[in-house]
C-alpha positions as a Markdown table, in Angstrom:
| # | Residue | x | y | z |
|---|---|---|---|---|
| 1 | Unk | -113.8 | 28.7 | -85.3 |
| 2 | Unk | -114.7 | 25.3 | -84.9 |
| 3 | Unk | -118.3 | 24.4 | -85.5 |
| 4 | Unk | -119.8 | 22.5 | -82.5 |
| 5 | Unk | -122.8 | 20.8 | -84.8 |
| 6 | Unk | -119.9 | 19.1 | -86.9 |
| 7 | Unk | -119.5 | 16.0 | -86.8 |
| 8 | Unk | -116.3 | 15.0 | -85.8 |
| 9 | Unk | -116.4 | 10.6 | -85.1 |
| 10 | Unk | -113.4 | 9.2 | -86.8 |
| 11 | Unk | -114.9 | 8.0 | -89.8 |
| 12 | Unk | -116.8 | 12.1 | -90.2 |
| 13 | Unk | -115.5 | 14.1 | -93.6 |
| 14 | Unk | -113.5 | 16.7 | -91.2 |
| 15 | Unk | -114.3 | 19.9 | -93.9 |
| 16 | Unk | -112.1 | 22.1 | -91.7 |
| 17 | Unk | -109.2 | 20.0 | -91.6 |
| 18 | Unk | -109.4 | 19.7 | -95.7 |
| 19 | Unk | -109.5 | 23.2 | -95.5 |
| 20 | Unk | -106.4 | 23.5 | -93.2 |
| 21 | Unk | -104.6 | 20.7 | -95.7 |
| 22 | Unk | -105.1 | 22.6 | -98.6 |
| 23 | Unk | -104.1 | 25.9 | -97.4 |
| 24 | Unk | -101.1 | 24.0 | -96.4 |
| 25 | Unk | -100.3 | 22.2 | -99.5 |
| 26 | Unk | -100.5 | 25.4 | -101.7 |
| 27 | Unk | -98.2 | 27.7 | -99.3 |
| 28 | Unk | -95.5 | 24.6 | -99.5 |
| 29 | Unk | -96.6 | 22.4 | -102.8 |
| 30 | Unk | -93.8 | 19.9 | -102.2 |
| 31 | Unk | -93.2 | 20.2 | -98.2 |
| 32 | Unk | -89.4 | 21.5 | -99.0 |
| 33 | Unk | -90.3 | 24.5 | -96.4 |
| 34 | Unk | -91.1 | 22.2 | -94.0 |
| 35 | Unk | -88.6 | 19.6 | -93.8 |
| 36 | Unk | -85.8 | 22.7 | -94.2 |
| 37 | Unk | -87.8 | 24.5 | -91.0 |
| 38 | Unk | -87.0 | 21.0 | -89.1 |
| 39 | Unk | -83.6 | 20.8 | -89.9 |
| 40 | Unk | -82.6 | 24.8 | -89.6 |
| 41 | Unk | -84.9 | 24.0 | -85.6 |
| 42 | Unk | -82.4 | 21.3 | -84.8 |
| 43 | Unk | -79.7 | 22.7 | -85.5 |
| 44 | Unk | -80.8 | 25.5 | -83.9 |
| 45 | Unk | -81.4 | 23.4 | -80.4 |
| 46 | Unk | -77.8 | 21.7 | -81.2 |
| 47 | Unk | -76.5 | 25.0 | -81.0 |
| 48 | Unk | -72.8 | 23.3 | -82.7 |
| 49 | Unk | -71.5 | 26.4 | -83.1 |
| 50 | Unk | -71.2 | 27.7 | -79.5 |
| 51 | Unk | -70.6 | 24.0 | -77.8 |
| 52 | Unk | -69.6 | 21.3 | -80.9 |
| 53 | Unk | -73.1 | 19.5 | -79.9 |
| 54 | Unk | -74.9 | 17.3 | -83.1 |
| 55 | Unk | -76.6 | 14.2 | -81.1 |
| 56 | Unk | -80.0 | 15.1 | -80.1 |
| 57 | Unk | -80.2 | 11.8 | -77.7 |
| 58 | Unk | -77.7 | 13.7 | -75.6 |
| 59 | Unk | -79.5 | 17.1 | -75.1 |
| 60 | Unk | -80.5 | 17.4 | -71.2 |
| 61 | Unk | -84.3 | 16.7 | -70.8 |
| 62 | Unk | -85.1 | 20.3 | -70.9 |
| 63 | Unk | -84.0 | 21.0 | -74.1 |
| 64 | Unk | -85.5 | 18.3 | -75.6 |
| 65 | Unk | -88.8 | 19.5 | -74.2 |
| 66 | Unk | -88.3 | 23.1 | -75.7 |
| 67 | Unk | -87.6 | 21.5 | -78.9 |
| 68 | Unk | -91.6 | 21.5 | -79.6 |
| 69 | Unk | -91.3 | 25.4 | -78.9 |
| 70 | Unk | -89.0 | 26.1 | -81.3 |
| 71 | Unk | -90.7 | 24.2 | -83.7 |
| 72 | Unk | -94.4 | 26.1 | -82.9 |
| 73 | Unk | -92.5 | 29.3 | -83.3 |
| 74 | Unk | -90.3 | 29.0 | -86.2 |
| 75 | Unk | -93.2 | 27.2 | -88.0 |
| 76 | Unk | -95.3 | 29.9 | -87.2 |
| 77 | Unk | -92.5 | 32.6 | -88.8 |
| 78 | Unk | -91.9 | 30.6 | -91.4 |
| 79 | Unk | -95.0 | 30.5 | -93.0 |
| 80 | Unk | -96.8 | 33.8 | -91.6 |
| 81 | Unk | -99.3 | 31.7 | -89.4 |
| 82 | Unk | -101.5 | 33.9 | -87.5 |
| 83 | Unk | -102.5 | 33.5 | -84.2 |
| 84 | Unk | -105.1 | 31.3 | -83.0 |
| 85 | Unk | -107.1 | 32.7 | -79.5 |
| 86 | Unk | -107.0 | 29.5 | -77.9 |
| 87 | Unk | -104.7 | 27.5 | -79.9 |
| 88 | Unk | -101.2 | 28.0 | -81.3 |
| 89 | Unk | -102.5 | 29.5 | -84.8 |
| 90 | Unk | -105.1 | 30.4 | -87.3 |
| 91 | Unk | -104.4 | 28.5 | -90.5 |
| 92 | Unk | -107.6 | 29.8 | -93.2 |
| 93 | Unk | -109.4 | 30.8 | -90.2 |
| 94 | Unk | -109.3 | 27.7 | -88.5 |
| 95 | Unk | -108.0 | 27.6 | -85.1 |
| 96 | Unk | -104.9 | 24.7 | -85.4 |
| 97 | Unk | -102.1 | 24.1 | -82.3 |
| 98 | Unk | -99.0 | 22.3 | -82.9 |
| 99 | Unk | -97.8 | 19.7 | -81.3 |
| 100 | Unk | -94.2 | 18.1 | -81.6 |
| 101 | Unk | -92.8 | 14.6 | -80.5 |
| 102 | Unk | -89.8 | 12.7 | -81.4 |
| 103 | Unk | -92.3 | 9.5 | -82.3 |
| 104 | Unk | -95.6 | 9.1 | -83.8 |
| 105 | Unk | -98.2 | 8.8 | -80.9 |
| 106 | Unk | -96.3 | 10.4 | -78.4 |
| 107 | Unk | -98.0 | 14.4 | -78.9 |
| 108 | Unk | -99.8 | 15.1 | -76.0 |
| 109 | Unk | -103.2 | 17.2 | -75.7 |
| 110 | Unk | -104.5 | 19.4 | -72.9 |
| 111 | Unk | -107.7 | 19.9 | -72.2 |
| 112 | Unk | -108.6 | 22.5 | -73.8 |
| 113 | Unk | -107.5 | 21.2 | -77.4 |
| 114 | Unk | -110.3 | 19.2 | -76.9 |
| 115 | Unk | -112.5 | 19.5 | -79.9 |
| 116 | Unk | -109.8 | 21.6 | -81.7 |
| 117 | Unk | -107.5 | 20.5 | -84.9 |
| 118 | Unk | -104.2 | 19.9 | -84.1 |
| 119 | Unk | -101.0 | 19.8 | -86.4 |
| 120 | Unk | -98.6 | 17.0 | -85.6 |
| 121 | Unk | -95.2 | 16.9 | -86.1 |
| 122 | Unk | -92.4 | 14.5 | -85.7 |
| 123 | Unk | -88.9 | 14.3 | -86.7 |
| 124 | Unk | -85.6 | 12.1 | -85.7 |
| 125 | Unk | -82.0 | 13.5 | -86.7 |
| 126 | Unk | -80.9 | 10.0 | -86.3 |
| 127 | Unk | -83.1 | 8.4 | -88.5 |
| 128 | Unk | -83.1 | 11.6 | -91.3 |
| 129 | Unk | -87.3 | 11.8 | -91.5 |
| 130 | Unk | -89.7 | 13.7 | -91.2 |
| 131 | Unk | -93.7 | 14.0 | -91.0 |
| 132 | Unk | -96.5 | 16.6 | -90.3 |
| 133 | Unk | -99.9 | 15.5 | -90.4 |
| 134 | Unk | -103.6 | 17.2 | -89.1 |
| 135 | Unk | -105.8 | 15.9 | -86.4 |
| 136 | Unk | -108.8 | 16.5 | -84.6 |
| 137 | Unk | -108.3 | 16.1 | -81.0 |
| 138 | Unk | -111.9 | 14.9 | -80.4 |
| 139 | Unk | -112.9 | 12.6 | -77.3 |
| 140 | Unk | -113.0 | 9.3 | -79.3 |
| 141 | Unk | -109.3 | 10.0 | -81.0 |
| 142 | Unk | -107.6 | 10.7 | -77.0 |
| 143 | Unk | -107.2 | 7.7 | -74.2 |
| 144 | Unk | -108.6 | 8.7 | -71.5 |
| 145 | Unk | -107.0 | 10.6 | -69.1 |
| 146 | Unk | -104.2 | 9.2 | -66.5 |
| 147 | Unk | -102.0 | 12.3 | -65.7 |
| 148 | Unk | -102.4 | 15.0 | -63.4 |
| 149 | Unk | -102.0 | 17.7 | -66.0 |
| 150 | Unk | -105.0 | 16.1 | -67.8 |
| 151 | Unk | -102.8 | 15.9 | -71.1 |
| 152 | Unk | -103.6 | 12.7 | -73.4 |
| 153 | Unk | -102.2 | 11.5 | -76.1 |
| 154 | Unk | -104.0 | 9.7 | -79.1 |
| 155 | Unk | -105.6 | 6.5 | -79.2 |
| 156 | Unk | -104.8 | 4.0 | -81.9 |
| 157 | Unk | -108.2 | 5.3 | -83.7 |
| 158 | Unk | -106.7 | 9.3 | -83.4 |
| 159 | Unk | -103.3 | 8.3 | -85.1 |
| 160 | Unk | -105.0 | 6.4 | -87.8 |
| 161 | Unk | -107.2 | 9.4 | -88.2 |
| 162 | Unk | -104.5 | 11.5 | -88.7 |
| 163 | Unk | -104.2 | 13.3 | -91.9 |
| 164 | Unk | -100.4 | 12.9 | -93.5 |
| 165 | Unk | -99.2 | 16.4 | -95.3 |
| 166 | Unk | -96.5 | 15.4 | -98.2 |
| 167 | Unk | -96.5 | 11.6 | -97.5 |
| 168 | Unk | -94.4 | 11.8 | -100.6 |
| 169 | Unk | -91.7 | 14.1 | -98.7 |
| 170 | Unk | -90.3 | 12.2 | -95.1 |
| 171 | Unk | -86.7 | 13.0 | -96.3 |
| 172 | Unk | -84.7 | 15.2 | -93.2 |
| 173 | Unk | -81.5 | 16.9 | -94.9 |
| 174 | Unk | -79.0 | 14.8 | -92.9 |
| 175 | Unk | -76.7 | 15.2 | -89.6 |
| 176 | Unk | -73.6 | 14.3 | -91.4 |
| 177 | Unk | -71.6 | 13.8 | -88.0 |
| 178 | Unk | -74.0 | 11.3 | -86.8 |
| 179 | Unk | -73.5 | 9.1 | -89.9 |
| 180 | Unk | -70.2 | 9.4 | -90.6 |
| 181 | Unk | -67.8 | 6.7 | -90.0 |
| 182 | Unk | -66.9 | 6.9 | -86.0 |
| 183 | Unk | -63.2 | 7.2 | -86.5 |
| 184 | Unk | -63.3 | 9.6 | -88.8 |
| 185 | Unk | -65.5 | 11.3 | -86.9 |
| 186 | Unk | -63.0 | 11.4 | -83.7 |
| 187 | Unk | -60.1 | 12.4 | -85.5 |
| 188 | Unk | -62.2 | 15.7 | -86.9 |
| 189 | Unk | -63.1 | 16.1 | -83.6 |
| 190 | Unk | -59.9 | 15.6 | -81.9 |
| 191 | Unk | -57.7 | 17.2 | -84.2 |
| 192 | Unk | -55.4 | 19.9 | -82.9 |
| 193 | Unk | -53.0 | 21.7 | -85.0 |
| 194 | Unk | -49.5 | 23.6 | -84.3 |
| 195 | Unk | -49.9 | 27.8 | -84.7 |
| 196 | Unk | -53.5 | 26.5 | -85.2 |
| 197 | Unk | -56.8 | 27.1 | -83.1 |
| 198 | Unk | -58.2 | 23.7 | -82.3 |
| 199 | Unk | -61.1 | 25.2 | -84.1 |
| 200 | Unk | -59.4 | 25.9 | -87.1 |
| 201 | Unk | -57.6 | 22.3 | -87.4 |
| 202 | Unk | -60.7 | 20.5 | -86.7 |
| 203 | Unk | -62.3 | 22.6 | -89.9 |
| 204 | Unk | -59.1 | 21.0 | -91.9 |
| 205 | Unk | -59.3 | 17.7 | -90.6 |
| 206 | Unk | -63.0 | 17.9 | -92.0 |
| 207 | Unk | -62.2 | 18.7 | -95.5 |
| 208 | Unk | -59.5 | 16.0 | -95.4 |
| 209 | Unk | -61.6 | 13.4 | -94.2 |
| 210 | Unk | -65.1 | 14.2 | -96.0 |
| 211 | Unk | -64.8 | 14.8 | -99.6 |
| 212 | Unk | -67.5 | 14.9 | -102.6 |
| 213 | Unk | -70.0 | 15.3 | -100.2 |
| 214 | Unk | -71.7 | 19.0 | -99.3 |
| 215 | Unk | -70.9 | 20.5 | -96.0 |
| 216 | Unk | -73.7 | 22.8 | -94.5 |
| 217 | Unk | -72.8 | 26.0 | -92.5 |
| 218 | Unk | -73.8 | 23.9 | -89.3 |
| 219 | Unk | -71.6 | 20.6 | -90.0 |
| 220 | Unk | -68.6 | 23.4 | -90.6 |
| 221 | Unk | -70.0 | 25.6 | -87.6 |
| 222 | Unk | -70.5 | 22.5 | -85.1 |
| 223 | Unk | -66.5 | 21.2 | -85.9 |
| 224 | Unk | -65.6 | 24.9 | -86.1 |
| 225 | Unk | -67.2 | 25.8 | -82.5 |
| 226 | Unk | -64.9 | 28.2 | -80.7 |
| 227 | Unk | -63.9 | 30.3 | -83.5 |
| 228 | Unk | -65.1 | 33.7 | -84.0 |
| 229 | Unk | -66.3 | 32.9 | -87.7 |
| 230 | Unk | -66.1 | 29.4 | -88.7 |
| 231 | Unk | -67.2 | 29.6 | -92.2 |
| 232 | Unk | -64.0 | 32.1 | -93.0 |
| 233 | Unk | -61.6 | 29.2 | -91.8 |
| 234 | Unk | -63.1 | 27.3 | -94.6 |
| 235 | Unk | -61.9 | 29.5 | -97.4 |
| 236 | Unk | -59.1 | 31.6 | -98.2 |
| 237 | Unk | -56.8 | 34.2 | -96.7 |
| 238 | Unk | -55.2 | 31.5 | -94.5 |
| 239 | Unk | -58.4 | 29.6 | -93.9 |
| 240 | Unk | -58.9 | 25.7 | -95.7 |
| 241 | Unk | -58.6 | 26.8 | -99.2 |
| 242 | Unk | -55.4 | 27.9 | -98.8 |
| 243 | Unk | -53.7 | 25.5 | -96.4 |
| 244 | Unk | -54.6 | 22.6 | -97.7 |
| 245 | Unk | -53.9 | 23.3 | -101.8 |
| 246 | Unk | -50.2 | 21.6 | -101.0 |
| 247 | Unk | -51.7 | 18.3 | -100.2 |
| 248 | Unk | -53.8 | 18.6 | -102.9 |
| 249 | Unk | -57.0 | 19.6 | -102.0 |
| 250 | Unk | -59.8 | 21.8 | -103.3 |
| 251 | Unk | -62.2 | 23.5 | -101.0 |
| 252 | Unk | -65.3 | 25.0 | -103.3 |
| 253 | Unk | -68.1 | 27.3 | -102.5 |
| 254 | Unk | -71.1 | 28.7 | -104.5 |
| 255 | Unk | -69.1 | 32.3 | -105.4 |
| 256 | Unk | -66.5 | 33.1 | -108.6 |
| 257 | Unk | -65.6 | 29.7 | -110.9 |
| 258 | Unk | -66.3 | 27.0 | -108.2 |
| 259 | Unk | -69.7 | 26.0 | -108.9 |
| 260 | Unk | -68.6 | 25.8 | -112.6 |
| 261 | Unk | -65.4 | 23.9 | -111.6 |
| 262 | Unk | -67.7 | 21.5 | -109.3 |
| 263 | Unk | -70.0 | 20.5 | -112.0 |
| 264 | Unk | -67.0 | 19.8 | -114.4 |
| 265 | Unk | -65.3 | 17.9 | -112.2 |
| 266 | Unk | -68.5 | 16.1 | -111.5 |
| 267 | Unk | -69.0 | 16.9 | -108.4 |
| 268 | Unk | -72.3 | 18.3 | -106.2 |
| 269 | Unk | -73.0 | 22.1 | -106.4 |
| 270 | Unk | -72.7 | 23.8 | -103.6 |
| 271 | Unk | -75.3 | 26.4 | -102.7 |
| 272 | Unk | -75.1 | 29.2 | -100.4 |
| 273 | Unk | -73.5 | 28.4 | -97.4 |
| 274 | Unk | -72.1 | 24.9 | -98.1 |
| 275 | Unk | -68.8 | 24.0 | -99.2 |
| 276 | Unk | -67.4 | 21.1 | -101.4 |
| 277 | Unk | -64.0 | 19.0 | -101.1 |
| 278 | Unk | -62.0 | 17.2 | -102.9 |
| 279 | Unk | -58.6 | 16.0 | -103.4 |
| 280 | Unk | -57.4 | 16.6 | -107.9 |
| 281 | Unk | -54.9 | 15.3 | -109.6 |
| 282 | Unk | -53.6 | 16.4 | -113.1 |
| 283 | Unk | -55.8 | 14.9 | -115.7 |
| 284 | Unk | -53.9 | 11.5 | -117.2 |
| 285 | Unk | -52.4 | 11.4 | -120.6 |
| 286 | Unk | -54.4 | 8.9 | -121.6 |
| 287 | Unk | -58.5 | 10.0 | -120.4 |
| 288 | Unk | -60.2 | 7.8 | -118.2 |
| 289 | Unk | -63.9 | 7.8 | -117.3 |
| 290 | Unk | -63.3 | 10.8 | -114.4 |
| 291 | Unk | -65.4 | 14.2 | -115.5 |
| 292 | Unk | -62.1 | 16.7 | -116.5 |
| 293 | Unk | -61.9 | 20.3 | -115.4 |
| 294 | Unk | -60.0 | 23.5 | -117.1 |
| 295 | Unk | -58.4 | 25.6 | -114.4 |
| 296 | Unk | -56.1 | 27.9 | -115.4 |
| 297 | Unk | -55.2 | 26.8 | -118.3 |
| 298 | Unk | -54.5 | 22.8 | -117.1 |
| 299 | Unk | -56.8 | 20.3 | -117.1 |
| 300 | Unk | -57.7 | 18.2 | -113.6 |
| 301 | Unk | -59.9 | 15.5 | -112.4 |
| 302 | Unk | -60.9 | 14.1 | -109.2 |
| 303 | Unk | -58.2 | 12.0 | -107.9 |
| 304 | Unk | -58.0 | 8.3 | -106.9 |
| 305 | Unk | -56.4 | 6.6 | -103.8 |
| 306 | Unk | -53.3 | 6.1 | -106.4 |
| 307 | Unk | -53.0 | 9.4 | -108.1 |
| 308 | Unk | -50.0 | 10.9 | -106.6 |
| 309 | Unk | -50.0 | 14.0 | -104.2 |
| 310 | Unk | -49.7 | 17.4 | -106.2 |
| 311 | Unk | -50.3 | 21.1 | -105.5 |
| 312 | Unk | -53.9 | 22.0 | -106.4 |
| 313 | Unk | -54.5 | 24.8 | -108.6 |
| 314 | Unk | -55.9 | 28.2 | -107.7 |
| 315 | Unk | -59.2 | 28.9 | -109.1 |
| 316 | Unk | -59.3 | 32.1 | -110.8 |
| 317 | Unk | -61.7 | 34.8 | -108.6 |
| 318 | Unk | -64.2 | 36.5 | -110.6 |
């Protein structure tokens, strides 16, 4: 519980909000936890599985406002908070609320955070960052009041007082459809497919028009969204790994020989739940400078703009 005798000015050692840091920095050491809790909450709000959403600007007020929920709640799971009587949680026995905005500045206080630390969070999908940081809400960090709720926000002397966690670590994994080139984009997104669910030939179009990157379950789920179970469109038995072999393309997961095949054909690793593309060609007669990989006995590599279409291979199953 906050002590009332404290002195809490903005230039005062805050020893409960060192305490609060600490605690902090040794259940997450590098902040990973945190920046993957932002990105699992917004894709959670996107919700691209159900309705193809991935542009936060275009969310309807309300859900932008229940954003800051989400993130209070699956902060609190995540890292086994526990609750605070007044404020949001108890973080080593100090009583800390969180506060979410998409901007620095724009958190808002009630009146009864008055006096109490305050864990502020902001994060843009557009912009791929990130940052948490602690706060006292204390009369001279908060304007003065102008809204009928009594809610303020923090004076230029409260955001300077603010106490970055991980300043080291503002890196959001990224929103691959909002970066990726626009008419690539609309032809993922518009692509419909004979005998195929729309769902199904977007998931194609995807692995034909992104390759050498990773693909997260919610990129694939968000193109995928209509289908029953995205992810198994992506691999075989009919889905991606099969139909698009004749033009040459290799769809690679974290299971059997793909992560080794991956690295040898110097490409990222996928993890669980993300998928790799990319479009081989036999390896040339005479070796280049492309990584070379043994599948099934013949040797392949990553294939330029020139290399001629082929069959890929099939990657032996464990």
């Amino acid at each position: 519980m906050t002590d009332a005798t404290e002195d809490h000015s903005p230039d005062a050692y805050d020893s409960e909000l060192e305490l609060v840091a600490a605690h902090l920095a040794n259940l997450d050491l590098d902040g990973q936890q945190f920046a993957d809790t932002l990105r699992a909450t917004l894709d959670q709000l996107l919700d691209g599985r159900r309705n193809g959403r991935y542009e936060y600007q275009k969310l309807h007020k309300t859900e932008k406002t229940y954003m800051g929920t989400l993130v209070e709640i699956n902060l609190h799971r995540e890292y086994g908070f526990d609750d605070g009587d007044v404020t949001d949680y108890r973080i080593a026995g100090v009583e800390v609320d969180c506060k979410f905005s998409q901007r620095i500045g724009g958190w808002e206080m009630g009146p009864e955070m008055v006096g109490h630390l305050c864990l502020v969070v902001t994060a843009s999908d557009l912009k791929s960052t990130w940052k948490a940081g602690l706060v006292r809400a204390s009369e001279p960090h908060l304007r003065a009041v102008t809204n009928r709720d009594a809610k303020r926000r923090l004076n230029e002397s409260g955001v300077t007082a603010i106490r970055w966690l991980w300043p080291e670590h503002g890196k959001l994994e990224e929103n691959l459809l909002l970066h990726l080139d626009s008419d690539k984009c609309k032809r993922i997104m518009n692509a419909k497919g004979r005998n195929q669910r729309h769902g199904q030939a977007r998931i194609f179009q995807l692995f034909r028009e992104v390759q050498g990157i990773i693909l997260r379950r919610a990129i694939i789920e968000t193109v995928g969204h209509g289908l029953d179970d995205p992810m198994k469109r992506a691999r075989g038995n009919g889905g991606a790994r099969d139909a698009l072999r004749p033009e040459g393309i290799l769809v690679l997961g974290h299971q059997d020989n793909d992560p080794q095949v991956a690295q040898a054909l110097g490409l990222p690793v996928p993890a669980k739940g993300e998928l790799v593309a990319s479009r081989v060609a036999p390896a040339p007669a005479v070796p280049d400078d492309r990584p070379t990989a043994e599948i099934s006995g013949t040797y392949w590599v990553v294939a330029k703009p020139e290399d001629e279409p082929t069959i890929a291979p099939v990657i032996p199953r464990k």
